[in-house]
C-alpha positions as CSV (number, residue, x, y, z in Angstrom):
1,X,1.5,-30.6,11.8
2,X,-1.5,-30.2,9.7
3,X,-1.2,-30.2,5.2
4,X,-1.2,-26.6,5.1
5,X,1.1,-26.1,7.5
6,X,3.2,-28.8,6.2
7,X,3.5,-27.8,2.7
8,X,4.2,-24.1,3.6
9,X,7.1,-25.9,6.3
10,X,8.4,-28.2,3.4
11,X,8.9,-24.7,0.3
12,X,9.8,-22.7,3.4
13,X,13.6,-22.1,1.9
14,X,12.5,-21.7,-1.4
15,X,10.0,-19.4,-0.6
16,X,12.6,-17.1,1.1
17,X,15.0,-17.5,-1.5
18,X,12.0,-16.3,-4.0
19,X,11.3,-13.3,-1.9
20,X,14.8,-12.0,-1.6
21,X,14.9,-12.1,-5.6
22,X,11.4,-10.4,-5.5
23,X,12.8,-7.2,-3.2
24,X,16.1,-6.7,-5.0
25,X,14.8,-4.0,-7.2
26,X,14.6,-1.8,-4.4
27,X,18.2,-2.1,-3.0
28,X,19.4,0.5,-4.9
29,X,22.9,-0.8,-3.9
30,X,23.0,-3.4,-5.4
31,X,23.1,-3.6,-9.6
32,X,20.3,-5.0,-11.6
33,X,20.0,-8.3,-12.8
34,X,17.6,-9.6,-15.4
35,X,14.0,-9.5,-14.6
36,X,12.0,-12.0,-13.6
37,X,9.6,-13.0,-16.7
38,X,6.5,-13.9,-15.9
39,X,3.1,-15.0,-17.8
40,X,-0.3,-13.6,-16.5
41,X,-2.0,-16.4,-15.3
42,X,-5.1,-15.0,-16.5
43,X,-4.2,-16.4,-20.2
44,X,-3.7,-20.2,-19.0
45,X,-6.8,-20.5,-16.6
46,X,-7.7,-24.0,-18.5
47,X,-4.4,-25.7,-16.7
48,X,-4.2,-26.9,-13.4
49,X,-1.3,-26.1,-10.8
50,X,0.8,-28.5,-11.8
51,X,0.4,-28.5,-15.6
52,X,0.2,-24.4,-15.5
53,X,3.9,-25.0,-13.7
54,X,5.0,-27.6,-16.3
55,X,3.9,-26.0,-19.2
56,X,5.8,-22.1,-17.9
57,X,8.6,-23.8,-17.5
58,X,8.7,-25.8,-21.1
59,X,7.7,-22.5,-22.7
60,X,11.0,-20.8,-20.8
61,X,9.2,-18.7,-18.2
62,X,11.0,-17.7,-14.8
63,X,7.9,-17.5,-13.2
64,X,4.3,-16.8,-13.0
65,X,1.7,-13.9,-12.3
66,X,-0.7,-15.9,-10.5
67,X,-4.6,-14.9,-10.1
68,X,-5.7,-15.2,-6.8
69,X,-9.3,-13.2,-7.3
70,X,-13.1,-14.5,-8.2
71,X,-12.9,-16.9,-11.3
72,X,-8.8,-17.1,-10.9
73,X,-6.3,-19.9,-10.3
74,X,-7.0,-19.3,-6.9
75,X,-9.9,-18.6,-5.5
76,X,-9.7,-15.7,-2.3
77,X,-12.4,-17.8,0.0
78,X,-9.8,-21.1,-0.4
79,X,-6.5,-19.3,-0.6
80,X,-5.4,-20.9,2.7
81,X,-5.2,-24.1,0.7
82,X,-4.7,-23.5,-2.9
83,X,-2.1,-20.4,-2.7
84,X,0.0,-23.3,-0.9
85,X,-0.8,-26.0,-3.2
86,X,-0.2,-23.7,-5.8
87,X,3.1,-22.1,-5.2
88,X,4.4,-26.0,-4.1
89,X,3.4,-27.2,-7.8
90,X,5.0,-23.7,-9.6
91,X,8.0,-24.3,-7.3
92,X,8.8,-28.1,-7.8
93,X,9.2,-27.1,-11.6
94,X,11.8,-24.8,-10.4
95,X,10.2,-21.2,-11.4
96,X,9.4,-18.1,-9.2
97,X,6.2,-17.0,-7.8
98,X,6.9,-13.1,-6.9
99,X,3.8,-11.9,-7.5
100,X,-0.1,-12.7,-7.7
101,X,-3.4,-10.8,-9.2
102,X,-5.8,-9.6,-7.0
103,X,-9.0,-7.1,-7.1
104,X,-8.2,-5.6,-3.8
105,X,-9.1,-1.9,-4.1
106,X,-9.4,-0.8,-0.1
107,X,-8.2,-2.0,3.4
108,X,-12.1,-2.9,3.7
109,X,-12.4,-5.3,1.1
110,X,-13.2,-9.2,2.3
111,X,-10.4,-11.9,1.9
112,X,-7.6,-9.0,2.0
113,X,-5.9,-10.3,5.2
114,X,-6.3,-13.8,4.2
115,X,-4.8,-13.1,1.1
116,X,-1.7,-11.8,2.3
117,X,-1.2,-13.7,5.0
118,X,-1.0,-16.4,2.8
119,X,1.3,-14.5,0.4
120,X,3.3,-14.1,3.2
121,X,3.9,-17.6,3.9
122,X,4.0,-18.7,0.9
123,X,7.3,-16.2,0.1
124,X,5.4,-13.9,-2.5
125,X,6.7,-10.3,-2.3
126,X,4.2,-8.4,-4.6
127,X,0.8,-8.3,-5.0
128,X,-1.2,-6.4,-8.1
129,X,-4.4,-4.7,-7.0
130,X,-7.8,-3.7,-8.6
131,X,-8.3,-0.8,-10.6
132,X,-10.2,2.7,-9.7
133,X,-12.2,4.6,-12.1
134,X,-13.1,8.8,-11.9
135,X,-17.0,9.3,-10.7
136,X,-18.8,12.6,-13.0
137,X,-19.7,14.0,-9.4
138,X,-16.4,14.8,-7.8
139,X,-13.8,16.8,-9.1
140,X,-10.3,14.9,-10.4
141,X,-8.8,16.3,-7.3
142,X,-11.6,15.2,-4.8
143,X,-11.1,11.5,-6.6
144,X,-7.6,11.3,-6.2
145,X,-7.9,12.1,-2.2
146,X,-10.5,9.0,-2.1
147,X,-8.6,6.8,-3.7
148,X,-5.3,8.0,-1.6
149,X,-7.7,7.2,1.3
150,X,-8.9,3.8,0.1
151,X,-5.1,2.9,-0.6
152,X,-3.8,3.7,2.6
153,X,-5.9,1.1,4.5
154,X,-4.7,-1.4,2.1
155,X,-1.1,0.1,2.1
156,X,-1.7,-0.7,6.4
157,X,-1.9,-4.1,5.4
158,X,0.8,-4.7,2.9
159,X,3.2,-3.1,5.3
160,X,2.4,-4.9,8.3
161,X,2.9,-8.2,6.4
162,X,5.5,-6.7,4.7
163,X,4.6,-7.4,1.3
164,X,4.4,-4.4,-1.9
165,X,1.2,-3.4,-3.6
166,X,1.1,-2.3,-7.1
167,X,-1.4,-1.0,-9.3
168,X,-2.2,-1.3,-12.6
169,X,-2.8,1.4,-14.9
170,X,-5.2,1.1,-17.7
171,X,-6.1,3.3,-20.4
172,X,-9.3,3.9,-21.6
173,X,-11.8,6.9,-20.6
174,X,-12.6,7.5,-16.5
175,X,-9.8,4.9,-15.5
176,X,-8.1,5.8,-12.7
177,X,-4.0,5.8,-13.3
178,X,-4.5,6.3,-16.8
179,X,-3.0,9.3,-17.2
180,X,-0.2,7.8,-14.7
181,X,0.3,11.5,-12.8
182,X,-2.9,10.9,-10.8
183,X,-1.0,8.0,-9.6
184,X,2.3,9.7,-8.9
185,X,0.3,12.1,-6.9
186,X,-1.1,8.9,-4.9
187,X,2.3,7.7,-4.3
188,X,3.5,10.5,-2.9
189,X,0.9,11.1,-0.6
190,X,0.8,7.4,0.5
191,X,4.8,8.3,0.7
192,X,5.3,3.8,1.5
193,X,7.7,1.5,-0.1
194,X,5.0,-0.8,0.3
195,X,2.8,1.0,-2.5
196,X,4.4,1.4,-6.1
197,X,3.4,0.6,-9.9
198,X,2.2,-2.2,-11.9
199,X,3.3,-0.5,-15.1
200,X,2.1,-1.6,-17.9
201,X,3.8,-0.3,-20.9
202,X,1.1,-1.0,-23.7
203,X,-1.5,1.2,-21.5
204,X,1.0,3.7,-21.3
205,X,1.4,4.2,-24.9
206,X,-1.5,4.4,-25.9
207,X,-2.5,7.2,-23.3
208,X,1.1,9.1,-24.6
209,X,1.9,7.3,-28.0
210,X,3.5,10.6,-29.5
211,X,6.4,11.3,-26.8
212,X,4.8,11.5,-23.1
213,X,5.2,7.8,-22.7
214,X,8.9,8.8,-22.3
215,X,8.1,11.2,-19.3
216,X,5.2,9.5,-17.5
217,X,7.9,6.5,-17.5
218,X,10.6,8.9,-15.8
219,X,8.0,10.3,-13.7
220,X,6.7,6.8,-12.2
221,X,10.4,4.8,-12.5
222,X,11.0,5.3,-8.7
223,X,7.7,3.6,-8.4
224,X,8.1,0.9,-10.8
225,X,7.9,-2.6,-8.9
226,X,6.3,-5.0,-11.5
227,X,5.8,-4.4,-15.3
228,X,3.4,-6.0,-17.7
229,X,3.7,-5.7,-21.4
230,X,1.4,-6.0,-24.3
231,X,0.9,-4.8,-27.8
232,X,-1.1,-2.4,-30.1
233,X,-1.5,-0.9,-33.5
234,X,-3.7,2.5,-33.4
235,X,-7.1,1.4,-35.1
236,X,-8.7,4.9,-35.0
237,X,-8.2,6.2,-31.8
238,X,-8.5,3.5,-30.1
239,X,-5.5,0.5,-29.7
240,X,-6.0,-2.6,-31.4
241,X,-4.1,-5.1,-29.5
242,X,-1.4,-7.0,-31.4
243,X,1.1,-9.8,-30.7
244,X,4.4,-8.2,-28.8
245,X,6.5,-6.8,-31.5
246,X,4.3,-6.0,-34.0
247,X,2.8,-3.1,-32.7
248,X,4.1,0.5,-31.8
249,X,4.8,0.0,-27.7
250,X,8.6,0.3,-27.2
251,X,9.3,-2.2,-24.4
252,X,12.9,-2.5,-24.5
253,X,12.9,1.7,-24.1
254,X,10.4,1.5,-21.1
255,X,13.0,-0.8,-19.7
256,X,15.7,1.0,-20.1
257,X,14.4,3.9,-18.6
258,X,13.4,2.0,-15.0
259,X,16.7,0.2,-15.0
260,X,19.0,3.4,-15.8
261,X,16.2,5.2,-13.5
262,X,16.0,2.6,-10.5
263,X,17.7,-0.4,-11.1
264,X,14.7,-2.1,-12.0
265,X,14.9,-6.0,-12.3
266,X,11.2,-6.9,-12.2
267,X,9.0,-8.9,-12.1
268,X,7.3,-8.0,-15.7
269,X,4.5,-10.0,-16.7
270,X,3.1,-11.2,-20.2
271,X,-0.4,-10.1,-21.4
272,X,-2.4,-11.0,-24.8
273,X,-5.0,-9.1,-25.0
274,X,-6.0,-9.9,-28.3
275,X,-8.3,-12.6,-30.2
276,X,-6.5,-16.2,-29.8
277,X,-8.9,-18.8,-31.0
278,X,-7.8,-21.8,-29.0
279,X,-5.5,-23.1,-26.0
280,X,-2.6,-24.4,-28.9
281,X,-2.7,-21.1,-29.8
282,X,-2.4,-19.5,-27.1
283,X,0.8,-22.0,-26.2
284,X,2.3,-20.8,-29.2
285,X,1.6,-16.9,-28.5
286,X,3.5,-17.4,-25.0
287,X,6.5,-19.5,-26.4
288,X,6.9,-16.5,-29.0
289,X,6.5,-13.5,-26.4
290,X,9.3,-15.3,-24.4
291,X,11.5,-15.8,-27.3
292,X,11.0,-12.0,-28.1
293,X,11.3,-10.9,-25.0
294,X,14.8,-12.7,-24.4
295,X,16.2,-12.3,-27.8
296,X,14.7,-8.3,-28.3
297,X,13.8,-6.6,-25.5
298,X,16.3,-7.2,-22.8
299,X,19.5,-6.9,-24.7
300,X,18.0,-3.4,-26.1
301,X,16.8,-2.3,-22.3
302,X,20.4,-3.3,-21.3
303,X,20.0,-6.6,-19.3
C-alpha cells in the first residue's frame, strides 16, 4: 500500500463519520442539530496543515473551509497528496473537514475530477465553486441559460462522486447570483440535490438591506447547504466590511429562517473581509467571531 493510499486507509472511519454529519441537513427527517462552524481557510494561509488544525481547534472551531484552488492550502495539481495530508492533520486535532474552496466554474475546467475524487476519499461532502459574472452582450436571460449549461457538466460530476456543489453569491455590479433569483432559477433548472447554495448572508444584505434579504432567504432555504457570514456597515452605497456584530447583517435571522425553512445544520463558514494588519490579529478576530457566533447567533437562530 502506497502513502496516499495508506493515509486515506488509516482516516477512512473518520472520514465517513464526517460525511454523514456533512449530509444531515438534507434528511429532512431527521431534526437539526447545531451547525458545523467553520473558518475560511483563506484567512489563515500563513499556517501549515498541522498548525492550521491546532490553532481551529484552540480558537473553538468544529471545522474548517479548506482552499483547495491556485495559491490555497492546497494546491489542485497536488491534491492527490496534500488534500490527504491535509484532512489527516485537521482530523487528528479532532475537527471536521465538510467542505473545501474551489474555483471550479464548468465540467470543463482542469483538475475538476481530481479534485473530487480526492474529496471523495478523503470523506468531504461539499464543495464551494467559483463565481459567474453577467457579459453586456447577452441578455440576463441568455446568461442564466449559460451558466445553467456550464453547471450542469459540473453538477455530472458532483453527482457521479456523489458529492454537493454550492455556489457563492456575491454582491457587487455584473456578479452572477447577486441578486440570488438568478440562481434560484439555476437550481431549478439543474433540478439536482447535488447543486445548492453557498449563502452568504453579508452579500445578501447588502444586495436587499431594507427587507428582501428576508425573502431572497425564503426563496433559496431549500437550497441552502453551506453558509458563510461576514459583516458590513453601509459607507455610501457601498458595504464597508466590519467585524461580525457590529454591522447591520442579521445572522441569527438568516439562520432561523433555513432551519425553520429546511432544517438547516450547516456547514457555515467564517469570513473577514476587512483590514486586519497582522496574523495576532487575525487570531484574535477568529477567537471573537467564534465566541459570537456561539454565545449570539445560534441561540437567537434557535440551535
Amino acid at each position: 500500500m502506497d502513502n496516499i493510499n495508506r493515509r486515506l486507509f488509516l482516516h477512512g472511519s473518520i472520514a465517513a463519520a464526517v460525511a454523514t454529519l456533512g449530509t444531515r441537513s438534507l434528511r429532512a427527517q431527521e431534526p437539526a442539530s447545531s451547525p458545523i462552524l467553520c473558518v475560511f481557510s483563506k484567512h489563515l494561509q500563513f499556517l501549515d496543515y498541522k498548525d492550521l488544525a491546532k490553532t481551529c481547534r484552540e480558537l473553538g472551531l468544529d471545522g474548517i473551509d479548506l482552499t483547495v484552488r491556485p495559491g490555497g492550502h492546497v494546491h489542485p495539481e497536488r491534491v492527490a497528496t496534500e488534500l490527504p495530508e491535509a484532512a489527516e492533520a485537521i482530523r487528528a486535532e479532532g475537527l471536521a473537514l465538510p467542505m473545501i474552496t474551489t474555483g471550479f466554474k464548468s465540467g470543463n475546467d482542469p483538475y475538476l475530477r481530481e479534485v473530487l475524487e480526492t474529496a471523495r476519499q478523503c470523506g468531504i461532502p461539499y464543495f464551494r465553486i467559483g463565481y459567474h459574472q453577467y457579459e453586456g452582450t447577452l441578455s440576463v436571460l441568455e446568461q442564466i441559460a449559460k451558466v445553467t449549461e456550464d453547471l450542469l457538466g459540473l453538477v455530472r460530476v458532483a453527482e457521479e462522486l456523489g458529492l454537493t456543489a454550492g455556489y457563492h453569491n456575491h454582491s457587487g455590479e455584473n456578479n452572477f447570483g447577486a441578486p440570488l433569483w438568478d440562481l434560484h432559477r439555476v437550481y431549478e433548472a439543474v433540478g439536482s440535490k447535488h447543486l445548492g447554495s453557498n449563502f452568504d448572508v453579508g452579500h445578501a444584505t447588502a444586495e436587499g438591506a431594507c427587507a428582501d434579504w428576508k425573502i431572497t432567504a425564503r426563496l433559496l432555504a431549500n437550497w441552502v447547504r453551506m453558509m458563510a457570514v461576514k459583516d458590513f456597515v453601509f459607507n455610501g452605497s457601498k458595504p464597508e466590511w466590519v467585524p461580525l456584530g457590529e454591522g447591520i447583517v442579521n445572522t441569527a435571522d438568516f439562520l432561523r429562517i433555513f432551519r425553520e425553512e429546511a432544517e438547516f445544520a450547516g456547514p457555515v463558514s467564517l469570513h473577514f473581509e476587512y483590514n486586519i494588519r497582522s496574523h495576532d490579529q487575525m487570531l484574535e478576530e477568529v477567537g471573537k467571531a467564534v465566541k459570537h457566533m456561539r454565545n449570539e447567533v445560534f441561540p437567537k437562530a434557535g440551535y
